[in-house]
VEXTI-698994 format. One record per residue (C-alpha): residue in one letter; x, y, z. Coordinates in steps of 0.2 Angstrom, whole numbers, plus 2048, in hexadecimal, padded with zeros to 3 digits. Layout:
# VEXTI-698994
+--------+-----+-----+-----+
| residu |  px |  py |  pz |
+--------+-----+-----+-----+
|      a |   X |   Y |   Z |
...
+--------+-----+-----+-----+
***
This chain:
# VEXTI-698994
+--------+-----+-----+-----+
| residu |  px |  py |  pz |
+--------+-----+-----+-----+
|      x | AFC | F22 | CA2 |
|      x | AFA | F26 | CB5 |
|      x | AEB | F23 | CC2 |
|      x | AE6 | F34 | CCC |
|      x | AD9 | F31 | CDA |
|      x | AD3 | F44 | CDA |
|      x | AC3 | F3E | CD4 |
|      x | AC1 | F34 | CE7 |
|      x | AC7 | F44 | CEF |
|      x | ABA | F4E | CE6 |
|      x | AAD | F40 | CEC |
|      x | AB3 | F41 | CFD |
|      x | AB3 | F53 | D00 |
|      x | AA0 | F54 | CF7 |
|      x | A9A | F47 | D02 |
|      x | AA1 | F4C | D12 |
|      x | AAD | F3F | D14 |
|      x | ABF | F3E | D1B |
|      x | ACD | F31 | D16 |
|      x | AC9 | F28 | D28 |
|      x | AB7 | F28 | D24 |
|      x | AB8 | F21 | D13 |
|      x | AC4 | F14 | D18 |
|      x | AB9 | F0E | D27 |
|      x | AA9 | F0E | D1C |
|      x | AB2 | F03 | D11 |
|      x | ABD | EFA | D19 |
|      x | ACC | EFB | D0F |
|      x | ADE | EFD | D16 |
|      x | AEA | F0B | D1D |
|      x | AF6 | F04 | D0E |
|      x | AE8 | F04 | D02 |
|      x | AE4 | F18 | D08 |
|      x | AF7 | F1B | D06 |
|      x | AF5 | F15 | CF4 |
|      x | AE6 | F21 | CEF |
|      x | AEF | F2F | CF7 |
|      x | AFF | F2A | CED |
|      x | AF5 | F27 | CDE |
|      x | AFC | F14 | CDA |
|      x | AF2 | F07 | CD4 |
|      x | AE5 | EFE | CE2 |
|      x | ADB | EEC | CDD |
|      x | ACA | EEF | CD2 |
|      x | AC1 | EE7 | CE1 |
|      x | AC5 | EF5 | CED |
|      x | AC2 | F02 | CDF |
|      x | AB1 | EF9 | CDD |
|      x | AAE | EFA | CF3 |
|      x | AB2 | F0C | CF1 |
|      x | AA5 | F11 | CE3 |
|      x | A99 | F07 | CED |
|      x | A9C | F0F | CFE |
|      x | A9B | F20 | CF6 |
|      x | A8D | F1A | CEB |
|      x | A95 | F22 | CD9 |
|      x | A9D | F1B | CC9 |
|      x | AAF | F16 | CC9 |
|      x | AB4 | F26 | CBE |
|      x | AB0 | F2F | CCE |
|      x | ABE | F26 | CD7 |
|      x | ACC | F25 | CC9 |
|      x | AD1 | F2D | CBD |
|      x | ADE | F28 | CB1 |
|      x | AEC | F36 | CA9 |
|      x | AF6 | F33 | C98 |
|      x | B06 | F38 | C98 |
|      x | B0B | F45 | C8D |
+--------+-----+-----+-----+
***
């Protein structure tokens, strides 16, 4: 199983937002902005800063793939 992060680019494009602006809303670090855009694993607590910045659920953030 793999982590995808479209569902945040999806949120950040329908709310008008770009990478800089999500990461100074929330706070979080370049290295944890490289990790979404990598799609590797970030803490649950920045996750959980995310949803609430952009005011969604967490399956509008992540989004886990099975491998086939």
């Amino acid at each position: 199983m793999r982590i995808s992060y479209k569902p945040l680019w999806r949120q950040l494009v329908e709310k008008n937002m770009s990478k800089m602006d999500l990461l100074y809303a929330t706070g979080i670090s370049a290295c944890t902005l490289a990790k979404f855009g990598k799609n590797e694993p970030v803490r649950l607590d920045i996750l959980m800063k995310v949803c609430e910045t952009l005011d969604c659920r967490i399956e509008n953030v992540v989004e886990f793939i099975h491998n086939v």
